[in-house]
C-alpha positions, -999 to 999 in steps of 0.1 A, spaced: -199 -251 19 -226 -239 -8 -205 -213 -19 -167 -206 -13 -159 -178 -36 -191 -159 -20 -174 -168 15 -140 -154 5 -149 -118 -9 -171 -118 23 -133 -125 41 -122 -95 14 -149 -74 20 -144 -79 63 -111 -73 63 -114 -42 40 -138 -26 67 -118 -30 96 -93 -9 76 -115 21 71 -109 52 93 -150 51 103 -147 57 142 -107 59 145 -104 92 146 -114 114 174 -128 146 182 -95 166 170 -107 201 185 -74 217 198 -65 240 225 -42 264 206 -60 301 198 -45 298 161 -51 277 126 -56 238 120 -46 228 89 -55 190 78 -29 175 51 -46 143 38 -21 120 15 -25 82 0 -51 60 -10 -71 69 23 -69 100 20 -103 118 11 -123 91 37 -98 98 62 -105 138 58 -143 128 57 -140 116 94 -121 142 104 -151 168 91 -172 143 105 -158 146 142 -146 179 142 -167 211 153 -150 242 150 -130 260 121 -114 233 98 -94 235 67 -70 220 43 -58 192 12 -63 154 9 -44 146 -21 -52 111 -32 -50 92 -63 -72 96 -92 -109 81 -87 -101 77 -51 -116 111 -44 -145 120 -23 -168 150 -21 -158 173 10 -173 207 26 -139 219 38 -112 200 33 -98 204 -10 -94 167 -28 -67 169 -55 -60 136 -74 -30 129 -88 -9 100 -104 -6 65 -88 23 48 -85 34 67 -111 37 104 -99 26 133 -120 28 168 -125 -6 173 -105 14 152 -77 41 177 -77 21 207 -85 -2 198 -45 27 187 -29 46 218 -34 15 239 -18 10 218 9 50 224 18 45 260 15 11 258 42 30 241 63 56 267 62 30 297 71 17 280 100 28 295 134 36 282 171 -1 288 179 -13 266 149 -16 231 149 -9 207 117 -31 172 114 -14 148 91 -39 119 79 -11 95 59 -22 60 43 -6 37 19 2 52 -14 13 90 -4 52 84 -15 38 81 -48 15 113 -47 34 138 -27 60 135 -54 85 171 -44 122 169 -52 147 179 -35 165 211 -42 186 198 -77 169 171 -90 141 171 -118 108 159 -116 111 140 -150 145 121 -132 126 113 -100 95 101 -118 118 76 -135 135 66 -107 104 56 -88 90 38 -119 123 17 -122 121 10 -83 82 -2 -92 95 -29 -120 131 -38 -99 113 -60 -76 128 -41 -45 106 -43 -14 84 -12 0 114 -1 27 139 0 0 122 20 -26 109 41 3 144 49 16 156 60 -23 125 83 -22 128 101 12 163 106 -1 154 126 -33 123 142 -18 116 176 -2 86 165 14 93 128 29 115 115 54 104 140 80 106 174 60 66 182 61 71 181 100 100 204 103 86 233 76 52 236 100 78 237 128 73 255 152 37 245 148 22 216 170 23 179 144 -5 148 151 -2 125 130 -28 95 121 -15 68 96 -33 34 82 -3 14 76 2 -5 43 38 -17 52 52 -48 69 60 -40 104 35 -10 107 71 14 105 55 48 109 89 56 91 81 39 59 45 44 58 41 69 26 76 76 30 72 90 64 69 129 57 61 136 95 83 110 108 122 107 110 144 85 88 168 65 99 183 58 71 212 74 52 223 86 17 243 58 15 216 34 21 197 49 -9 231 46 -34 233 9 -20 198 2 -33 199 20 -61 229 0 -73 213 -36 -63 188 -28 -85 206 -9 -116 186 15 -117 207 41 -133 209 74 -119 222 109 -132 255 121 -121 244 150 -105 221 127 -81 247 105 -75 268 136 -61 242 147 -41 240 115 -25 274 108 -19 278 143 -4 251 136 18 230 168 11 197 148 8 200 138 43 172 143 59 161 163 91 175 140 124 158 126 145 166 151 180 145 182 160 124 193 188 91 190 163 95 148 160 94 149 202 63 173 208 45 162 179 25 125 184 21 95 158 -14 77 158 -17 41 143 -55 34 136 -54 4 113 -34 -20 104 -26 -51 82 -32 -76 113 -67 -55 123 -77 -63 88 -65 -101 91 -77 -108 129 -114 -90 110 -116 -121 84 -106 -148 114 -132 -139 135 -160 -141 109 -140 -172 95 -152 -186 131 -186 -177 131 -189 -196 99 -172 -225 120 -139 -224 95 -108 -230 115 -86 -194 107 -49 -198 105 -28 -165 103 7 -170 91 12 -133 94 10 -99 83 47 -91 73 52 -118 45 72 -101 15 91 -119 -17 89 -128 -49 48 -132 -56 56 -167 -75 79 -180 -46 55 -169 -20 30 -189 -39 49 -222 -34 54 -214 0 15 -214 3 6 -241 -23 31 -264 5 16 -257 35 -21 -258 16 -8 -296 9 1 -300 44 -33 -293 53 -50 -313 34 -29 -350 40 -23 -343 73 -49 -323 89 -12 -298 97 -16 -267 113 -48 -269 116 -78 -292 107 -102 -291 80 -123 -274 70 -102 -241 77 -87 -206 58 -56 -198 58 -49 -156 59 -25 -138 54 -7 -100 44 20 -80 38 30 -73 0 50 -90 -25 69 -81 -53 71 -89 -89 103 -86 -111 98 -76 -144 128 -72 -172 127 -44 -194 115 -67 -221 85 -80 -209 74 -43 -200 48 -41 -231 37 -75 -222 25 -72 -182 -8 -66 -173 -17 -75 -138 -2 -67 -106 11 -86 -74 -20 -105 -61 -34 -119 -98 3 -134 -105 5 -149 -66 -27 -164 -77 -16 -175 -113 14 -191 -97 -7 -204 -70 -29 -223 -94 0 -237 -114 15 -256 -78 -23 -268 -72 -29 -281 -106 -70 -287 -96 -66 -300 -63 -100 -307 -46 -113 -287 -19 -90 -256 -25 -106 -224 -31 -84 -193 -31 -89 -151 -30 -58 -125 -33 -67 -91 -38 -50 -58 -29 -72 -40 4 -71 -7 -19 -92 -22 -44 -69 -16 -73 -42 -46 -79 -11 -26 -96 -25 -6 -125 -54 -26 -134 -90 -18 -124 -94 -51 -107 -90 -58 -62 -73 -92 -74 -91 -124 -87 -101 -158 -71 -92 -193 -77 -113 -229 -76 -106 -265 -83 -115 -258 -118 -94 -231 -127 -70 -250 -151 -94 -270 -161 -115 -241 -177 -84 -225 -188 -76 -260 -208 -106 -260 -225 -105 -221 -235 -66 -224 -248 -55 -205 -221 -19 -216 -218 -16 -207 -178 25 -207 -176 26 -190 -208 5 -160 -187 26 -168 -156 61 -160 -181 45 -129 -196 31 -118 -161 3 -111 -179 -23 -126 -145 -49 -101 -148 -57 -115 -192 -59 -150 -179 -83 -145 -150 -103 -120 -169 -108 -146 -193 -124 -167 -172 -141 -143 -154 -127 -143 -118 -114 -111 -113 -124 -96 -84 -135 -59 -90 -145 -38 -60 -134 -2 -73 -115 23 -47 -121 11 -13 -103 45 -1 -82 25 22 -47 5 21 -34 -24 42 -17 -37 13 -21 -79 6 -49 -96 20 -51 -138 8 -70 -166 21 -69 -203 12 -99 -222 21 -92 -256 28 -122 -283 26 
């Protein structure tokens, strides 16, 4: 192959598009005489609104609230950007007035929810007791514990008076659609921006349990909250979770079965291990460097030459220490580690990016690996375990110039890697 990095973002770029909402959504003209009212929220957001002004012909209004950058010029639907993962007072500020829409509507009027990967983050409402400034510190703790998306999503529904089903039941008794891109393992409509349409099934004392796995200290008025089981959230037999309807329209596997089917009209052998795969970014990389090896000596899964895919989203642990020090987020450090188990192995090329085009905080998709990584590295001084320690992935990869920068693709099935094998 004449060029394998140009082959991979082409994998990226595939995979990316078969994750847009262009064609998903249909004709959404209703039947009731009253309002629709369109409440956009995640990464997708603003191109998820854009189809639905697209496809819709009568009277249309409403929010897509969306991270900043991520926004998109609209006739009738409003963009607000707010903070990401971080939440902020902007957050806050449009989630409270898209509560208090929801509220007005009547049992003539009809609400369209458009939720992607990201919205737990940006409708950032607490619950009736709790401050903003003690939520926002919560969920950045959650971010640098290393706990998985379902467990920092169960903490948030809990302290939120938007998620966990709440949006659904303030527009009740107005009609609920919902359409989601799913950026979770397992495609839980639940756990998909914290679910604010969508029942949780989870308790109070699921959200203490995590919180205390992870020490992430909490006030004591929280904790009584929770223990009291006031942040419960609405069950699951309200009439407005059985009328309304939930719409997947794409998914992490869409995205992954996208990049295998160009990876065979470029006659590469795709292998998929899967679309749910979660842990530790640096473990996962072993996992990957292992079966890479077992590819190339024994021609095990699948021949050579071939790419091996796959999704879901890991985590990366970081102390309290090394805080000042990180700089790069989940796919750069797979990659890092990655590198550091292939030491230069021939005929191993390598992409991990993030499908929303930003990889944690950075302004970076992910970056891209080659047989000469370390060698390059070597001869700049770049110490790669020292960068792996520090989790400082996105300094060592922009020093060699392999980061992969696509800006806000305005989608989000979380992880997409591939391993070409040669």
């Amino acid at each position: 192959m004449e060029n394998p990095r140009a082959f991979l973002e082409e994998l990226f770029t595939e995979a990316v598009q078969a994750a847009l909402p262009a064609g998903k959504i249909p004709d959404l003209r209703q039947s009731q005489r009253g309002r629709t009212f369109i409440v956009a929220a995640g990464k997708g957001a603003a191109s998820m609104a854009k189809e639905v002004e697209q496809t819709w012909s009568g009277e249309i209004e409403g929010i897509a609230l969306t991270r900043y950058q991520h926004g998109l010029d609209l006739k009738h639907i409003r963009v607000i950007e707010a903070g990401h993962p971080v939440p902020d007072e902007e957050g806050e500020k449009a989630a409270r007035e898209i509560l208090q829409k929801a509220t007005e509507l009547t049992e003539e009027d009809c609400l369209i929810c458009l939720i992607s990967g990201g919205g737990s983050a940006l409708l950032s409402l607490p619950a009736e007791g709790i401050s903003f400034g003690e939520k926002k510190a919560i969920n950045k703790a959650l971010l640098k514990s290393g706990a998985n998306i379902q467990e920092m999503n169960t903490v948030r529904k809990k302290l939120s008076s938007i998620k966990g089903g709440r949006l659904a039941v303030a527009a009740w008794p107005a009609k609920v659609i919902t359409y989601l891109i799913s950026d979770v393992p397992g495609d839980d409509p639940s756990v998909i921006a914290s679910g604010p349409t969508v029942p949780d099934d989870t308790g109070c004392a699921d959200a203490l349990r995590i919180l205390d796995q992870y020490s992430i200290d909490v006030s004591e008025e929280i904790r009584s909250l929770l223990l009291s089981g006031k942040l419960t959230p609405p069950a699951a037999d309200h009439p407005v979770f059985n009328e309304g309807s939930l719409n997947m329209i794409a998914t992490p596997q869409d995205a992954l079965q996208a990049a295998a089917n160009l990876a065979r009209r470029h006659d590469i052998h795709p292998i998929i291990l899967g679309d749910k795969i979660e842990g530790e970014a640096k473990e996962v990389a072993k996992v990957m460097a292992g079966i890479t090896r077992q590819v190339l000596e024994h021609d095990e899964p699948q021949k050579k030459p071939c790419v091996i895919l796959s999704g879901g989203e890991t985590t990366v642990t970081v102390t309290s220490s090394e805080i000042s020090t990180v700089r790069g987020g989940r796919n750069a450090e797979f990659l890092l580690a990655f590198a550091a188990e292939m030491e230069g192995q021939e005929g191993v090329y390598a992409i991990a990016a993030d499908t929303d085009g930003i990889d944690g905080t950075e302004d970076n998709a992910g970056a891209y690996y080659d047989p000469e990584t370390g060698k390059r590295a070597q001869a700049m001084s770049l110490h790669l375990q020292d960068y792996l320690v520090r989790h400082d992935a996105y300094s060592f990869f922009d020093a060699l110039g392999d980061l992969l920068k696509t800006g806000p693709t305005r989608t989000n099935v979380n992880d997409f890697r591939a391993i070409l094998v040669l």
